[in-house]
C-alpha positions as CSV (number, residue, x, y, z in Angstrom):
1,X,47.9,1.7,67.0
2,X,49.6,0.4,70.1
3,X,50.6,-3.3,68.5
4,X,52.8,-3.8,72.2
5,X,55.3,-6.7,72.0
6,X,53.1,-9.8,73.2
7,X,53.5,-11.0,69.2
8,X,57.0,-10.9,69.2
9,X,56.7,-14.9,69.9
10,X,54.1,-16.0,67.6
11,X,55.4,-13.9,64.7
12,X,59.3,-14.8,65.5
13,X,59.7,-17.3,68.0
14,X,60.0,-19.9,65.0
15,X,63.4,-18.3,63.5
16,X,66.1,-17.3,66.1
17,X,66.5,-13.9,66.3
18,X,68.4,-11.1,68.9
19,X,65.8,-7.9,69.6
20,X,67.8,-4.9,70.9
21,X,65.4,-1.7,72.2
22,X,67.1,1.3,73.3
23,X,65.5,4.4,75.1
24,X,66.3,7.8,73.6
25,X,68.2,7.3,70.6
26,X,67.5,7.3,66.3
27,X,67.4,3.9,64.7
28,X,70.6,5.2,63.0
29,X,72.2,6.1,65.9
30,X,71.5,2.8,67.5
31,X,72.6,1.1,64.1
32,X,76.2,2.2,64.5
33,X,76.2,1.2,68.1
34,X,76.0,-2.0,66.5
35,X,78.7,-1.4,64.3
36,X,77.5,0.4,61.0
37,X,78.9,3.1,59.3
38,X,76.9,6.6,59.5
39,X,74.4,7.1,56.6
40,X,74.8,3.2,55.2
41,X,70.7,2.7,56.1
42,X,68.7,0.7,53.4
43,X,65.8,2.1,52.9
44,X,63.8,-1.5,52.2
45,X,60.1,-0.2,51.0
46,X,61.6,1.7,48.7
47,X,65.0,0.6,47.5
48,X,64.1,-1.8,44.8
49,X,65.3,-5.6,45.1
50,X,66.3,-5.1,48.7
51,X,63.8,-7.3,50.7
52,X,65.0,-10.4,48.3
53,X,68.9,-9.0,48.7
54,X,68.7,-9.5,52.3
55,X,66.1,-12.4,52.8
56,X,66.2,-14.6,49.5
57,X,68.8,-17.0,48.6
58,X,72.6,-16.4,49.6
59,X,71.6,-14.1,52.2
60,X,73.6,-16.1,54.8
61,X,77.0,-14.5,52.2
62,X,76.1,-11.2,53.4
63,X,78.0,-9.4,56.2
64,X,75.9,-9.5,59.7
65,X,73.3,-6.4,59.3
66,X,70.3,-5.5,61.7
67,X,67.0,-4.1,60.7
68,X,65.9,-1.2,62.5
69,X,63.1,1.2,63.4
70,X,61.3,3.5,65.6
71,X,59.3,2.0,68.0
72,X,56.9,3.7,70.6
73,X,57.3,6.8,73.1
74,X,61.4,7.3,72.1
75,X,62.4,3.5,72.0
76,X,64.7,2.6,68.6
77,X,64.9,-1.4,67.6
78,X,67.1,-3.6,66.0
79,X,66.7,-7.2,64.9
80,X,69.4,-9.8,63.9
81,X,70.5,-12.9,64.1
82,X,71.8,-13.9,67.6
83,X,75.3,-14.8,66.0
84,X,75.8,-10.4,65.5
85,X,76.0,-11.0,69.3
86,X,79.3,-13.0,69.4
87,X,81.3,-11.5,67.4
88,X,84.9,-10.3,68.4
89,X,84.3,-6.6,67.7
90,X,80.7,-6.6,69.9
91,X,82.1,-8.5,72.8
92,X,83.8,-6.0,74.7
93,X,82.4,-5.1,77.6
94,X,81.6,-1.7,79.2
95,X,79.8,-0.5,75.6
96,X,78.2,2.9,76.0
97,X,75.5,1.7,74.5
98,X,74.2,-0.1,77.8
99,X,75.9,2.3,80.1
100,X,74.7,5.3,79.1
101,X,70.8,3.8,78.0
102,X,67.7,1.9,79.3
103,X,68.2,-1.0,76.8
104,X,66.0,-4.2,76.7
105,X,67.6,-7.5,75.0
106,X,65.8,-10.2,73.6
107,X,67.6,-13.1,72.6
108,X,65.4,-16.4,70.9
109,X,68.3,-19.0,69.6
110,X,65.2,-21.4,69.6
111,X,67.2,-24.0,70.9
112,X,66.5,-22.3,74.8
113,X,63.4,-20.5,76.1
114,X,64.1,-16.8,75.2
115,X,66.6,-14.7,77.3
116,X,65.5,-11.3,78.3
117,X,67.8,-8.4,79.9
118,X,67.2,-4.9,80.7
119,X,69.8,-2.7,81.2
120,X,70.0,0.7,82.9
121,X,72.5,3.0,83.2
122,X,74.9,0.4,83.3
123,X,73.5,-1.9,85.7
124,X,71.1,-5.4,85.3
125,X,67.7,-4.7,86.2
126,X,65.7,-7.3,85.1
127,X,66.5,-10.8,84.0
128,X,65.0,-14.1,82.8
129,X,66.9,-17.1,82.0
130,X,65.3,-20.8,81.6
131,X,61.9,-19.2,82.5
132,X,63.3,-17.7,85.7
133,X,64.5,-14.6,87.3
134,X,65.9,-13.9,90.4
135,X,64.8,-10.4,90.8
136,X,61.7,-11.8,92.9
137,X,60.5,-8.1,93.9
138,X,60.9,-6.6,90.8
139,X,57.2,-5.4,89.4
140,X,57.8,-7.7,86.1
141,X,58.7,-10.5,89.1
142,X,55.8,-10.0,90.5
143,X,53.3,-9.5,88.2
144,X,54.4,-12.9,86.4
145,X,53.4,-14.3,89.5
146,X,49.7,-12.4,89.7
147,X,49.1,-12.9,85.8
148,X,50.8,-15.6,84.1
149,X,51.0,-18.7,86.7
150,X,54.9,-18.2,87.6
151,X,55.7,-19.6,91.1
152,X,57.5,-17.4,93.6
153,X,60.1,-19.0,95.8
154,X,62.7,-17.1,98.0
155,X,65.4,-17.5,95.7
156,X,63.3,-16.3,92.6
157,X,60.2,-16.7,90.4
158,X,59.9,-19.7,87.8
159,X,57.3,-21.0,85.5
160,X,55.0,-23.7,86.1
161,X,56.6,-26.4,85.0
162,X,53.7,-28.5,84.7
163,X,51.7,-25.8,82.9
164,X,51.6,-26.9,78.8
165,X,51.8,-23.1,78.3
166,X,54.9,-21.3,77.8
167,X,54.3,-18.1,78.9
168,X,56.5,-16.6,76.9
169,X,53.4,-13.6,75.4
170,X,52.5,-13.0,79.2
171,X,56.0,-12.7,79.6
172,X,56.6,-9.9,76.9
173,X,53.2,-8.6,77.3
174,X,54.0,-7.7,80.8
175,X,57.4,-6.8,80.0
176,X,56.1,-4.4,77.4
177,X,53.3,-2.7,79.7
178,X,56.1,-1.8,82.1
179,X,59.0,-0.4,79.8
180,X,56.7,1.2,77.4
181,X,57.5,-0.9,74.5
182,X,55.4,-1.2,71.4
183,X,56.7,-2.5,67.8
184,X,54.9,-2.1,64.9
185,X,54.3,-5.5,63.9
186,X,53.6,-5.1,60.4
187,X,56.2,-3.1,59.1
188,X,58.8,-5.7,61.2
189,X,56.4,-9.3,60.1
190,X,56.8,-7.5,56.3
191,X,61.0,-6.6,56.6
192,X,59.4,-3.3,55.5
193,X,62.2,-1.0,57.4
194,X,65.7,0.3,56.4
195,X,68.5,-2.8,56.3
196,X,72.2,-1.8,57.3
197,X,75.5,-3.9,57.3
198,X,77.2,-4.3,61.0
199,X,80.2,-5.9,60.1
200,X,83.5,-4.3,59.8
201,X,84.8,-4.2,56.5
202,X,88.5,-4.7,57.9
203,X,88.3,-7.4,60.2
204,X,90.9,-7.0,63.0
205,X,93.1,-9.9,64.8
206,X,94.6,-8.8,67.8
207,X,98.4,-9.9,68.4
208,X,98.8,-8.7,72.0
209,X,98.7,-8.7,75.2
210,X,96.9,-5.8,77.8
211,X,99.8,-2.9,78.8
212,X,97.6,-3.0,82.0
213,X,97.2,-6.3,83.3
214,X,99.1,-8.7,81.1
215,X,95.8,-10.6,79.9
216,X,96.5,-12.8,76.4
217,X,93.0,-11.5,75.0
218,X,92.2,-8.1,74.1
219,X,89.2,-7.4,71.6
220,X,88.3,-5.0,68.8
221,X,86.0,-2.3,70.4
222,X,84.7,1.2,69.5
223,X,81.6,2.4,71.6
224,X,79.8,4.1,68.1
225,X,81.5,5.5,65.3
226,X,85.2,5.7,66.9
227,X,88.9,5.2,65.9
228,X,89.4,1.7,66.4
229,X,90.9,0.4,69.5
230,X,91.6,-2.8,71.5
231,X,90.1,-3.0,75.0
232,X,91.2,-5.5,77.6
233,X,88.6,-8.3,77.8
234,X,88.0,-7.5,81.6
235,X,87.8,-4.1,80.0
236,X,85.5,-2.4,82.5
237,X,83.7,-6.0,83.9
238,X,82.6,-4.7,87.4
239,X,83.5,-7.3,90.2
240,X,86.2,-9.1,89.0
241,X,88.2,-9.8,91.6
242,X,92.1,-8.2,91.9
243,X,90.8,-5.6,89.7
244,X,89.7,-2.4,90.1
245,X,86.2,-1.6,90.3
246,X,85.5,-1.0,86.8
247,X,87.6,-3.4,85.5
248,X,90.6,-3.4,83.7
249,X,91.3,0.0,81.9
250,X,93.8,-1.3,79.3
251,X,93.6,-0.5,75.9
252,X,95.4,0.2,72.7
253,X,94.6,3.1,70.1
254,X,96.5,5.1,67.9
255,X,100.3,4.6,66.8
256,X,100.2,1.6,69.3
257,X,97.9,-0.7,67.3
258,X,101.2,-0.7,65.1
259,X,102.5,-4.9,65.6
260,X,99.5,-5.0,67.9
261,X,96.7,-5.9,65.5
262,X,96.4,-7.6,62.5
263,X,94.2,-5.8,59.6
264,X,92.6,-8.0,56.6
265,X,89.5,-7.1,54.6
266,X,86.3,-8.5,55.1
267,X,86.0,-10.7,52.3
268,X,81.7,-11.0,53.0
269,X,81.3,-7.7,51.5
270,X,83.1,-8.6,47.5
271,X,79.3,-10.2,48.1
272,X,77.8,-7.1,47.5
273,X,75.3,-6.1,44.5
274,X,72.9,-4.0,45.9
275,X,72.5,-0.4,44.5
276,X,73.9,2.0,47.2
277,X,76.2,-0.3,48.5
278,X,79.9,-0.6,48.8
């Protein structure tokens, strides 16, 4: 059954949440784009005590983990909360993951009108912030206009403002009919999918500046399941001027993390008791 996405609002709109689908890759694989370890997935319908591990009481002790699946026609999923987002070792820019994928991001804090972003091959193709987009002749763009009462002006499309309805289902049923994207409701509404940890278990602190450009910040970043490394925060940001086109290359790996990083465990994870779990 093709369940689409035009729920996703009704069924999650009242808890803020961050929807990640990829085209082309495993749940797993997609998991440790976000940071797992390989082979850490939780099984949740059948490990037993897992759904009340990760949802019940003291959940908010765990380290940040994402529940993923297979959705339709080769898309993987992964839902979290939006804080996974923000943290140090996720916000380096130029991640494989979005340069190398079709990639749709949902983002619901609750306290905004969702945030949508698809990504291909690198580049922004479509985008709605605030119940607008720019990207006025963009098929979404337009179809929003034909289908769910968004107004077209020359500088973008925008939602009726005196409309009482949101439009957020037209939004990701439209959304959904162009992208292919289907999520089984069910098994997401039920938590019935495998559960994995995102967080490092060494958290790093980076003491240094970039060898490239002499920036203060550089950020914990591995692009999947890599040696860990520090990146430049312009780290390949396209357009920044005085920089080359792809950004900054600079980066620190290897012997040179020596006095350039401090290492601590993640104290989150002495919070685990779950069977399988480490």
């Amino acid at each position: 059954m093709n369940d689409g996405i035009a729920w996703l609002d009704d069924a999650l709109g009242r808890e803020a949440y961050s929807l990640t689908m990829v085209k082309g890759i495993t749940p797993e694989t997609l998991a440790m784009y976000l940071g797992a370890q390989p082979g850490t997935l939780i099984n949740a319908d059948i490990t037993p005590g897992a759904l009340e591990f990760f949802h019940g009481p003291g959940s908010s002790k765990l380290p940040d983990w994402a529940m993923v699946g297979e959705a339709a026609d080769g898309w993987s999923f992964a839902l979290e909360t939006p804080e996974a987002g923000h943290r140090d070792d996720r916000l380096a820019p130029g991640r494989d993951l979005r340069a190398r994928h079709t990639v749709v991001d949902v983002l619901d804090t609750t306290m905004d009108p969702p945030a949508v972003t698809v990504t291909v091959g690198g580049e922004t193709e479509w985008m709605l912030r605030e119940n607008g987009t720019d990207n006025v002749d963009h098929p979404v763009s337009r179809r929003l206009v034909a289908e769910a009462g968004f107004l077209a002006y020359p500088h973008g499309v925008f939602r009726d403002d005196a409309s009482e309805d949101t439009g957020t289902a037209d939004i990701y049923r439209i959304l959904g009919d162009h992208y292919g994207l289907s999520l089984p409701r069910a098994a997401v509404t039920g938590a019935r999918l495998p559960h994995v940890f995102t967080e490092p278990t060494v958290l790093l602190h980076p003491e240094a500046r970039c060898p490239a450009c002499g920036e203060a910040r550089m950020l914990p970043h591995s692009g999947g399941p890599e040696e860990a490394r520090l990146v430049c925060v312009y780290y390949k940001v396209r357009g920044i001027p005085g920089y080359p086109p792809q950004g900054c290359p600079g980066e620190l790996s290897g012997p040179a993390l020596s006095g350039a990083v401090r290492m601590e465990p993640n104290p989150k994870y002495e919070n685990l008791r779950l069977p399988g779990t480490s």
